[in-house]
N, C-alpha and C positions, 0 to 999 in steps of 0.2 A: 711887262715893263715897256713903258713909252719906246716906239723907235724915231728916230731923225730921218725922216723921209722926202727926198727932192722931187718932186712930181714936175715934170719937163709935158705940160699941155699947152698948145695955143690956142685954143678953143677955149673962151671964159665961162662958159654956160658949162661945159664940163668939168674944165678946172673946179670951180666954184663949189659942184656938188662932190668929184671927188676928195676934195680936203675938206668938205664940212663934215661926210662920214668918216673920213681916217682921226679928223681930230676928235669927233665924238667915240670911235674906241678908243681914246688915249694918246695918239700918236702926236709928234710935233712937225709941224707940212712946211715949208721952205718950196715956193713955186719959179717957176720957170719958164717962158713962153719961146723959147726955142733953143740950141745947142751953143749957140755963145754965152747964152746967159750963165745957164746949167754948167758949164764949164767955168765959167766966174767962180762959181758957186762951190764946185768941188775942190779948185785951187786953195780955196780960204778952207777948208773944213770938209771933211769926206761923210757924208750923208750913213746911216746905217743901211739902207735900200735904196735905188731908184725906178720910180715909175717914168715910162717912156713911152711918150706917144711915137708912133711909125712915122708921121705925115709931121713936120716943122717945117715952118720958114727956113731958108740957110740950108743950112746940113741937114741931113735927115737925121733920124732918130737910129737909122739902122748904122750909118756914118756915126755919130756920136758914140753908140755902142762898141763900134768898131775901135775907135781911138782911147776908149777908156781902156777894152782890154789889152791892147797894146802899148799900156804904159803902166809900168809896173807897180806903182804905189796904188795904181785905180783896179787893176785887173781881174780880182777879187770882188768886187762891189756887186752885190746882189742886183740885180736887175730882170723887172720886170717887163714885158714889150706890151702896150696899148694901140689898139688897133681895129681898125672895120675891115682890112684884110682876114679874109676866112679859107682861103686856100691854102689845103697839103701844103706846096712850096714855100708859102709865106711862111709858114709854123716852123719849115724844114731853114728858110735864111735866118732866123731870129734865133731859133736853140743853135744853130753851126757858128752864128757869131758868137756865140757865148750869152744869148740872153738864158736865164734862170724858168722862167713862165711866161706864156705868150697868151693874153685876157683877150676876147675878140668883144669890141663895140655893138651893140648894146650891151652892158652885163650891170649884175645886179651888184649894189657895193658889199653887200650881205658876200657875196662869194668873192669879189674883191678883198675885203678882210680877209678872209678867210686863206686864200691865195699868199696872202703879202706873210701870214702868220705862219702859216707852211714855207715858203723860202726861208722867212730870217732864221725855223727853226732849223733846218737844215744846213741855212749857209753863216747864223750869225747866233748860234743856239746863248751867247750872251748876252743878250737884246731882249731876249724872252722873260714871261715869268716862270716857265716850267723850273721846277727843283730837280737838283743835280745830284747822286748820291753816289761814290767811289770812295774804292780804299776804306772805308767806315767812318767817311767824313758826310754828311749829306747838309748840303747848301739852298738855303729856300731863300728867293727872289724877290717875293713879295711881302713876306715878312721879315727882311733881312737879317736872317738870322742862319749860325752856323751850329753845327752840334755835331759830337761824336759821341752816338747813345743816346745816353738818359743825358749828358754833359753839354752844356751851352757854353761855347766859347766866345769872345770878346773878341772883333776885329773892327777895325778904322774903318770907314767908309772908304779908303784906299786902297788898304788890303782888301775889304770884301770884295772891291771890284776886280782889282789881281787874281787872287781865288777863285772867282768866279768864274773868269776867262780862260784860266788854265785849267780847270776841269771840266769845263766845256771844250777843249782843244787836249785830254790826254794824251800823251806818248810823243806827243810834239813836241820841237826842241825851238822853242822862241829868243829870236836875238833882244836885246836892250830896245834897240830903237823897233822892233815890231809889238814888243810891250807897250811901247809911251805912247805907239799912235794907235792900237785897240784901248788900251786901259787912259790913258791920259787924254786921246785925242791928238789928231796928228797935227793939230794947228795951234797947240801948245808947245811952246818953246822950255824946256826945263833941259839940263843934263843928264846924259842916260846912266852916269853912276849914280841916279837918285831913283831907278828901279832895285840898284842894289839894297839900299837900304830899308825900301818898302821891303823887299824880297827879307832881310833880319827880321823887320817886326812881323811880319808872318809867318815866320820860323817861331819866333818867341813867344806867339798866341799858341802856332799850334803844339807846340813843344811838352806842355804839359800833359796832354792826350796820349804824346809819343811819334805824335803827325809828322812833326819837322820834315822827317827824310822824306816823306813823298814830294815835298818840291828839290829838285836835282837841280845841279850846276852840272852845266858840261862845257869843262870847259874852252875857250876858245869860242863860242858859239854861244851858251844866253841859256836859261833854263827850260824846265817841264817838268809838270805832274806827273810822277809816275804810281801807278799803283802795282809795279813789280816793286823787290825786295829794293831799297835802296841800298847804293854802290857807296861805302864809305871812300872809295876812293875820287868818286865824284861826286862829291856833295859838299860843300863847304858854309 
């Protein structure tokens, strides 16, 4: 599945080449040439990964990382470090900030892919095409399609994205507005009682399988997948 990727390069002869190979596996690149910009950038719309160069004009790259984790809507955000730094230490300041994977300058984009596919699976397994299968529901990504068994179920392209996120995220207890801004996108303005309602018609597709209960209300808090026995007492 395409991801939204912010690549933060000042260097155009790099830039250039790494988002002509990301977009040729698929990806959508949104560029940056130093930590003001890229920060524009995340204000409007929160990227699915970001690639970071070490070295920017301005703030550094290791600054920038710094200020993403430390604010909590960004803190999350997959990130990658880009860099000609190849020293122990340096590898040791970029994982303690919180970067994701640290790629050292020259690298081949063959392994860059490859790198970027390994985080978002890890950190963003809803991004991906990999299929998802719990509870005797199994979810394919690329063919978007749902099934329990031999049985193909019917979902909106809204639900499917719902579904998709929470069972990539099991056992989690996700509030209203952490749904709108993974599933809806957090630079979509809607009302968070309109996750309730996706949240019925996805009840009501899976319902005839007997699915329903595996998505839980809990309440005060926002829902989750569960593939334990569902709580009639928390489930509505």
């Amino acid at each position: 599945m395409p991801a939204n990727i912010l690549l933060v390069e000042d260097e155009p002869a790099i830039q250039e080449l790494i988002a002509a190979n990301l977009t040729r596996a698929g990806h959508h690149v949104v560029r940056a040439a130093d930590a003001e910009t890229a920060q524009r950038i995340v204000r409007e719309a929160l990227p699915d990964l970001i690639l970071l160069d070490w070295m920017l004009p301005g703030a550094s790259g290791v600054e920038f990382a710094r200020r993403l984790r430390a604010d909590e809507r960004t803190r999350d955000l997959p990130i990658i470090m880009l860099t000609a730094r190849g020293e122990e230490q340096d590898k040791v300041t970029a994982l303690e900030i919180g970067a994701d994977d640290y790629v050292t300058k020259p690298f081949s984009p063959r392994e860059l892919v490859a790198r970027i596919k390994a985080v978002l699976r890890r950190r963003a397994p809803q991004v991906t095409e990999d299929a998802v299968e719990l509870g005797g529901l199994r979810l394919d990504p690329a063919t978007h399609r749902v099934s329990a068994g031999e049985t193909a179920l019917s979902l909106g392209p809204t639900e499917f994205r719902l579904l998709h996120f929470l069972m990539t995220h099991p056992e989690r207890v996700h509030s209203r507005a952490q749904l709108l801004d993974q599933v809806w996108g957090d630079h979509v303005f809607v009302e968070e009682r309109t996750v309730d309602v996706h949240i019925r018609r996805l009840r009501s597709a899976l319902e005839p399988g007997g699915f329903d209960g595996l998505i839980q209300t809990v309440r005060g808090s926002g829902y989750r997948f569960s593939v334990q026995a569902a709580n009639p007492a928390a489930s509505s």
